[in-house]
Legacy VTK file of the C-alpha trace (Angstrom):
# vtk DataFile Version 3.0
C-alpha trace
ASCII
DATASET POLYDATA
POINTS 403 float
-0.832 2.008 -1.417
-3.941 1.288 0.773
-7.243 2.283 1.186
-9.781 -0.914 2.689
-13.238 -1.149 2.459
-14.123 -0.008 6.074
-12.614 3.393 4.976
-15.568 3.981 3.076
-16.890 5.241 6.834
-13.653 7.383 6.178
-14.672 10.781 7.938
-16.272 8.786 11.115
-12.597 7.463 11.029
-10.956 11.182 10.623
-13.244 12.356 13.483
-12.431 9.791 15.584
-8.341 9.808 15.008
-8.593 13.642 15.485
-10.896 13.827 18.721
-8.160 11.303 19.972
-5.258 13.930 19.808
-3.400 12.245 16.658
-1.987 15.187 15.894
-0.054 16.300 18.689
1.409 19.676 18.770
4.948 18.337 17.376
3.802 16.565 14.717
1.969 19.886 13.933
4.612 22.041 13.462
6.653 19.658 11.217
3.918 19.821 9.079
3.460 23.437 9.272
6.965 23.943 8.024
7.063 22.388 4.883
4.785 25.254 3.366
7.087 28.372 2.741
5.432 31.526 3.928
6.214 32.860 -0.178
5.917 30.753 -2.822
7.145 32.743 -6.042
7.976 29.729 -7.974
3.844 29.095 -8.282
2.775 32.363 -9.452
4.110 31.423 -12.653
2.021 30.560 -15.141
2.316 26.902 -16.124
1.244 25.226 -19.675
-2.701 25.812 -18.808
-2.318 29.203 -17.475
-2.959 27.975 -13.922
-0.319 28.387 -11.117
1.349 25.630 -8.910
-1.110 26.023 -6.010
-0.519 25.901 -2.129
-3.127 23.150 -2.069
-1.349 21.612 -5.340
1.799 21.618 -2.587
-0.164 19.933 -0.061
-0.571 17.011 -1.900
2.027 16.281 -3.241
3.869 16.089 -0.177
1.696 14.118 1.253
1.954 11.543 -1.497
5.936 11.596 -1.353
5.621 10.942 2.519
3.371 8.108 1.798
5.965 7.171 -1.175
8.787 7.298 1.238
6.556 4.172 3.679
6.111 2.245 0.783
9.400 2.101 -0.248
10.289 1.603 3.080
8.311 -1.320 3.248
8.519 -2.506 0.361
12.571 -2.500 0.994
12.204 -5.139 3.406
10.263 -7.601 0.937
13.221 -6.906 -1.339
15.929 -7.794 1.352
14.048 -11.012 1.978
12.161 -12.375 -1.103
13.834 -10.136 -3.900
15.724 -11.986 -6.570
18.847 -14.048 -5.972
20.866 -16.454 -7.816
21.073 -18.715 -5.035
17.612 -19.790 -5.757
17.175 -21.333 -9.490
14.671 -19.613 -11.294
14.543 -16.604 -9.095
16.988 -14.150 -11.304
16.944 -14.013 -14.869
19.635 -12.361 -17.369
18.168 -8.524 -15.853
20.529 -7.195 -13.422
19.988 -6.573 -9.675
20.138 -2.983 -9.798
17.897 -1.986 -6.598
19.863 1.180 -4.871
18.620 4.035 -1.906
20.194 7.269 -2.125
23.418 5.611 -3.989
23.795 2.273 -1.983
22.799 -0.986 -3.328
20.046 -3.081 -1.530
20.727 -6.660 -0.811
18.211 -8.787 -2.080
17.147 -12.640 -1.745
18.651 -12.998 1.645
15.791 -15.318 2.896
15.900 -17.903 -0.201
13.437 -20.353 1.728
11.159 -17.404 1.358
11.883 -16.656 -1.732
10.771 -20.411 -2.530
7.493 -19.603 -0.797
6.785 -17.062 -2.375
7.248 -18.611 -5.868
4.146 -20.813 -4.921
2.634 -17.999 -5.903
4.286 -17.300 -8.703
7.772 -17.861 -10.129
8.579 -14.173 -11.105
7.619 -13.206 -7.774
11.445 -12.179 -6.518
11.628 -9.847 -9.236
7.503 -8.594 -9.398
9.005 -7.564 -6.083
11.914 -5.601 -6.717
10.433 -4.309 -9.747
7.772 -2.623 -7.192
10.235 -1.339 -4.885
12.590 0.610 -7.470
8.838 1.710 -8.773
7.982 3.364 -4.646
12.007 4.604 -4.490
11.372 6.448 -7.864
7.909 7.726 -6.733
9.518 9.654 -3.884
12.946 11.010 -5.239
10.372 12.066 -8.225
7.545 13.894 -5.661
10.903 15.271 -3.811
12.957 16.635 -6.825
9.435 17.763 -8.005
8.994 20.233 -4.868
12.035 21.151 -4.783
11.912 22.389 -8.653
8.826 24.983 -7.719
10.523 26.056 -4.413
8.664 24.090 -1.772
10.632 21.855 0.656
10.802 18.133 0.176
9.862 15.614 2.835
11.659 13.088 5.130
10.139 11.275 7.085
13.700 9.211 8.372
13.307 10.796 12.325
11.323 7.949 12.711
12.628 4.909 10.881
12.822 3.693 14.540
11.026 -0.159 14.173
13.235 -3.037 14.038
13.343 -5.123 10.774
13.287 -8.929 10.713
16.364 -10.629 12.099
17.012 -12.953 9.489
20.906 -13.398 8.991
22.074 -10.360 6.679
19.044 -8.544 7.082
20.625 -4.726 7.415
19.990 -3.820 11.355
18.881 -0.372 10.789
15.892 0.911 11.750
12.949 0.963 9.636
9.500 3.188 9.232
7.199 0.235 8.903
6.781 -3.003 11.039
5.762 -6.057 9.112
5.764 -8.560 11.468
2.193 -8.079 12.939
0.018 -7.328 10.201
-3.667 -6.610 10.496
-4.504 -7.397 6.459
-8.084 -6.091 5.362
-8.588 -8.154 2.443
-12.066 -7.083 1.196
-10.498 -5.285 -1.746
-10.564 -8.558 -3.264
-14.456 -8.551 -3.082
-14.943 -4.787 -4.116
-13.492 -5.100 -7.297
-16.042 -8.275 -8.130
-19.127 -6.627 -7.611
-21.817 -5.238 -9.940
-24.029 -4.053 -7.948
-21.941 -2.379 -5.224
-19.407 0.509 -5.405
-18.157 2.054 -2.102
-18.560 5.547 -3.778
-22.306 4.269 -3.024
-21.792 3.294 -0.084
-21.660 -0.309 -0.718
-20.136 -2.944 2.016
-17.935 -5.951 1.126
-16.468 -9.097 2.623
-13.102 -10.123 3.438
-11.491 -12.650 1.087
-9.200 -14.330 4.071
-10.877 -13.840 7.238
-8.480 -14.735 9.672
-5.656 -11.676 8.244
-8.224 -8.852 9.218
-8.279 -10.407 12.360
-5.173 -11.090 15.180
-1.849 -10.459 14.176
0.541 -12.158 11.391
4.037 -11.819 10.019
4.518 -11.203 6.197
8.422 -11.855 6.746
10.322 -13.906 8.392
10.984 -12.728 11.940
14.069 -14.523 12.279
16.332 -17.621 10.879
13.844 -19.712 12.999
10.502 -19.301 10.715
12.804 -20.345 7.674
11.614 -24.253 6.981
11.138 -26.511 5.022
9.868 -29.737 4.834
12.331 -33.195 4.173
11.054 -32.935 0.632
11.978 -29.288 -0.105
8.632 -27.269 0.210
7.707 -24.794 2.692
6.463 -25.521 5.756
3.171 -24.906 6.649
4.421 -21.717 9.087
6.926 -20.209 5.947
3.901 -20.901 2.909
1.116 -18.742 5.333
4.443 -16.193 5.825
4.430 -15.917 2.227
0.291 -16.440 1.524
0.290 -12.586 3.705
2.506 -10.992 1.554
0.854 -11.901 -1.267
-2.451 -10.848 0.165
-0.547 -7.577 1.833
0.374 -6.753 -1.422
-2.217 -6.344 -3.413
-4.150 -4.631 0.193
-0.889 -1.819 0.047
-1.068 -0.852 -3.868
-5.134 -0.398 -4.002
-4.868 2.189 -2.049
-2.815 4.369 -4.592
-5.134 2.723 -7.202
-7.831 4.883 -5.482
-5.715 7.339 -3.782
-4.290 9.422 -7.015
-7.548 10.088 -9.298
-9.173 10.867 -6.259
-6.373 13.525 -5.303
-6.058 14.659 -9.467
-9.747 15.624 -8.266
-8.074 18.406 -6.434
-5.385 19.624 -8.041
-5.374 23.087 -10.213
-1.831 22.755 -11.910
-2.036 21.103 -15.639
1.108 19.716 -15.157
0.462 18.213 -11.431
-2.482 16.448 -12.564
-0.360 14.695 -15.507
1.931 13.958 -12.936
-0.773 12.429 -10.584
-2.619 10.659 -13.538
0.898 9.273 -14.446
2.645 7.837 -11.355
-1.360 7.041 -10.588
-1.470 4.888 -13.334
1.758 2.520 -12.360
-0.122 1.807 -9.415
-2.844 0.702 -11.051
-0.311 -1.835 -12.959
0.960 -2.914 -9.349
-2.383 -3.856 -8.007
-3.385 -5.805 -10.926
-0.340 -7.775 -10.582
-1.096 -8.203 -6.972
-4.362 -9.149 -7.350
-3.469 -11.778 -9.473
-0.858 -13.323 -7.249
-2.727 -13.359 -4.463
-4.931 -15.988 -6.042
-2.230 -18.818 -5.975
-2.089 -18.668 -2.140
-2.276 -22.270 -0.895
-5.641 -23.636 1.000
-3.057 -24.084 4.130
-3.887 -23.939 8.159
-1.070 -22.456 10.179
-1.972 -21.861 13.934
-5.582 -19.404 13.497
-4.742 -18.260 10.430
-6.365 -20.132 7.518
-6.568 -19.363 3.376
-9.199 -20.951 1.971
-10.293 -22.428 -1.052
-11.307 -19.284 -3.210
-12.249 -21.604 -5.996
-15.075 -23.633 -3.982
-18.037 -21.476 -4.373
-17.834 -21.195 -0.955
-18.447 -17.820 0.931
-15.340 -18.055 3.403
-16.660 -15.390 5.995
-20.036 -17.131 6.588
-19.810 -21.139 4.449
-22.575 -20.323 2.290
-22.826 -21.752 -1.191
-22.906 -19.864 -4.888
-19.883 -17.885 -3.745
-18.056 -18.160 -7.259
-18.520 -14.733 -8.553
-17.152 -12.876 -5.258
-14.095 -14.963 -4.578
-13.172 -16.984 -7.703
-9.310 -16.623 -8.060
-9.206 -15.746 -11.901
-11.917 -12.905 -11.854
-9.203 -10.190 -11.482
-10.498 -7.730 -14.181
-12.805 -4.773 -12.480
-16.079 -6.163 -12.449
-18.177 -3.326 -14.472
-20.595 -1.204 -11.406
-22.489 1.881 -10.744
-20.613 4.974 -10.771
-21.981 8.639 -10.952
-25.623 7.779 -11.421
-27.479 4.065 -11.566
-29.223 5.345 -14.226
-26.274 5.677 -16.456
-25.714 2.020 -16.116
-22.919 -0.096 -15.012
-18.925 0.386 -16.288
-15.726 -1.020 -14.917
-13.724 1.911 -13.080
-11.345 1.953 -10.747
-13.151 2.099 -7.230
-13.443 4.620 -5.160
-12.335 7.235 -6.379
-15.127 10.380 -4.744
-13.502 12.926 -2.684
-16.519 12.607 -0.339
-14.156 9.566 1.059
-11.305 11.556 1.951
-8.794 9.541 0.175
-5.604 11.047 1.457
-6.657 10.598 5.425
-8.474 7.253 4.723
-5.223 5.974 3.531
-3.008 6.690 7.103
-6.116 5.147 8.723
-5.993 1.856 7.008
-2.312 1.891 7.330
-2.482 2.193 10.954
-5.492 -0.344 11.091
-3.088 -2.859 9.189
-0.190 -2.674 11.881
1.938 -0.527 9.985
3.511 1.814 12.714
2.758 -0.625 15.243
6.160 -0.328 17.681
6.915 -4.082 19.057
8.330 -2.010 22.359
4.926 -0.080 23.204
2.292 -1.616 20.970
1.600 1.524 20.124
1.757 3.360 16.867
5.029 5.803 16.348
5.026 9.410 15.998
4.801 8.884 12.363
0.866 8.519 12.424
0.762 12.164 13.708
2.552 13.815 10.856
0.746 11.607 8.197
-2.384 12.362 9.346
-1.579 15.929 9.323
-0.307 16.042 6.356
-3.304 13.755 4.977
-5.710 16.298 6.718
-4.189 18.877 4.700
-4.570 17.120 1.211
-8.226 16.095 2.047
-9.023 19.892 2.759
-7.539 21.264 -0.996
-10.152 22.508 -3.175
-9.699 23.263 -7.397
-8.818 26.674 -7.674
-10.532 27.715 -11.474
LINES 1 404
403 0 1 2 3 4 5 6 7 8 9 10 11 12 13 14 15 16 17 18 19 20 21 22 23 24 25 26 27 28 29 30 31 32 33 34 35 36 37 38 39 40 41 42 43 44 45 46 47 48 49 50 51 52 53 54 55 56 57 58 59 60 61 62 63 64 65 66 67 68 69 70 71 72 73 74 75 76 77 78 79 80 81 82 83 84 85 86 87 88 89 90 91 92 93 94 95 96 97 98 99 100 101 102 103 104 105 106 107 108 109 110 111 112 113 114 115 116 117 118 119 120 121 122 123 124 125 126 127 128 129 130 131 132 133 134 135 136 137 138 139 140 141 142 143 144 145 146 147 148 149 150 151 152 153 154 155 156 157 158 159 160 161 162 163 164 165 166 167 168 169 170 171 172 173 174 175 176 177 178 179 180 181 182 183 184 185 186 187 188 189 190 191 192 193 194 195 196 197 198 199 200 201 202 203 204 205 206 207 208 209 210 211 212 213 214 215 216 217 218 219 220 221 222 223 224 225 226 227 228 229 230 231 232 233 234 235 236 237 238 239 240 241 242 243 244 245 246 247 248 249 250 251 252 253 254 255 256 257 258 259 260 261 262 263 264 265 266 267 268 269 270 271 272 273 274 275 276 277 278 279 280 281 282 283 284 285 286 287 288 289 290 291 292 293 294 295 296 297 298 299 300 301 302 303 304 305 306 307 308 309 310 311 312 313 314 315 316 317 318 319 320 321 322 323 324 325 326 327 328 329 330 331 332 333 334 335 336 337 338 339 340 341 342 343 344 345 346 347 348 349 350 351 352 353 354 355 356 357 358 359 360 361 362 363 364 365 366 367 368 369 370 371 372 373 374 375 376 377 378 379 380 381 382 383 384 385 386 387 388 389 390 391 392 393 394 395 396 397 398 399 400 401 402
């Protein structure tokens, strides 16, 4: 889940999305009726005392509709890159057991991908589907969760509308995200390298790989067409920088819940709905580490105006000046220790940011419509989808701690 660096001017971005009229009346009222007018479940007392709030409701819909994207998105890694038997190496002796609502996902459909993404890492096919059954279970959980204290789950399937890539076997239904023209913000990379700098502070970074926060690039394989490789059996150029921005779009996606849940535990009043934020907050945690680290063993490759550096040159990508090591260095994935709370209580590796002065909930729609996201192919505009996850966003932001 995602949550870039230029979020940390997140309420200049909720202004400006909400002066803009993103959230139009319908969008509005969907929102509005996943509260129940009486909610006798929550006056119950629960194991600290405190009742299931609305505001506890609030959020955790919101985090099951932004569950429900990532598993939608991270479906359509699966169907192309997940684990297959076709490729050697790709599928050990663990069973492919990925399944939505009681059908079985294909996976590994796209085995020239697959073999680009093992540049980065052999276990990547099943890194992959490990995350995906990880987002499928974070929803269905949030859902059955509502449900069980008599608020109303959410779907957000009206507008699985986008088309998915056309690769042969590739399922032609349509999908809630687009991830054929990316926008990655990679300065997550830099964030968590700093020791002086913390965006709770209002500290600024740099982007790892230039060229993905800028123009427009395909993490999948549009169609049969981008799947090549070269007379000696590696990717091509085109199919390796395919791959090289899902790794990086990886690592950019599951940050954001990094940040996103202690932020939102903030908020909460319910005993048991923090443990449950502080628990499926801390598998994303594991996700982004993983990420992080895979991301490193993108090639130094060229393809059209998209380039991936060197990382490992000491050389500052975004501007070519020297002593560069510490910010971009490829096997510095461990959160660098920083300020947090006070300077004068001295640095200490945290997970960053985590204030609720950054409204976490609607900085996280706004850097997933910055990335492309929602991004229609038809109108080059975003779907309807942006509306009701910024209202529902707007809604978590605004929860206080009831003590």
């Amino acid at each position: 889940m995602k949550q870039s660096e230029s979020l940390t001017k997140e309420n200049g971005s909720r202004r400006s999305f909400l002066k803009k009229g993103a959230l139009g009346a319908g969008a509005t009222a969907i929102a509005a009726g996943l509260l129940p007018g009486r909610l006798p479940a929550f006056g119950q007392a629960g194991d600290d005392g405190a009742p299931v709030t609305k505001g506890d409701i609030a959020i955790l819909t919101f985090l099951s509709a932004l569950e429900q994207v990532e598993a939608d998105l991270w479906i359509q890694y699966a169907e192309l890159g997940g684990p297959t038997k076709a490729v050697t190496g790709a599928q050990g002796l663990s069973p492919i057991d990925l399944q939505l609502n009681g059908k079985t996902i294909s996976t590994g459909l796209a085995p020239d991908y697959v073999i680009a993404l093992q540049v980065l890492d052999g276990d990547m096919p099943q890194y992959i589907a490990d995350n995906t059954d990880d987002e499928i279970s974070h929803h269905r959980f949030l859902n059955n969760y509502l449900q069980s204290k008599g608020a109303k789950p959410i779907d957000l399937s009206q507008f699985a509308i986008l088309p998915p890539s056309r690769v042969t076997g590739v399922p032609q239904n349509g999908r809630l995200t687009n991830l054929k023209q990316l926008t990655v913000d990679t300065k997550r990379w830099t964030r968590y390298r700093s020791a002086t700098r913390n965006p709770d502070f209002g500290g600024s970074f740099e982007n790892a790989v230039p060229d993905l926060a800028r123009g427009q690039h395909p993490a999948i394989p549009v169609n049969d067409g981008d799947l090549v490789l070269n007379p000696d059996g590696t990717p091509s150029n085109h199919l390796q920088a395919i791959a090289n921005t899902a790794g990086f779009h990886f690592g950019f996606i599951e940050q954001g819940g990094s940040s996103l849940y202690p932020t939102l535990a903030q908020k909460v009043t319910n005993l048991e709905v923090l443990r449950v934020l502080l628990s499926i907050g801390g598998s994303e945690i594991m996700h982004f580490q993983v990420w992080h680290d895979k991301a490193g063993n993108a090639t130094n490759i060229t393809d059209g105006d998209l380039t991936f550096p060197n990382l490992n040159s000491g050389i500052d990508p975004n501007n070519g000046s020297s002593g560069a090591a510490d910010e971009f260095q490829t096997n510095l994935i461990m959160p660098e220790p920083t300020l947090f709370l006070s300077q004068k209580l001295g640095p200490v590796s945290i997970i960053r940011p985590t204030s609720t002065q950054q409204g976490g909930a609607v900085g996280a729609v706004v850097g997933f419509a910055q990335d492309g996201l929602f991004l229609d192919p038809a109108t080059n505009r975003n779907t309807g989808i942006v509306d009701t996850l910024m209202r529902l966003a707007a809604e978590a932001d605004e929860v206080t701690r009831q003590l």
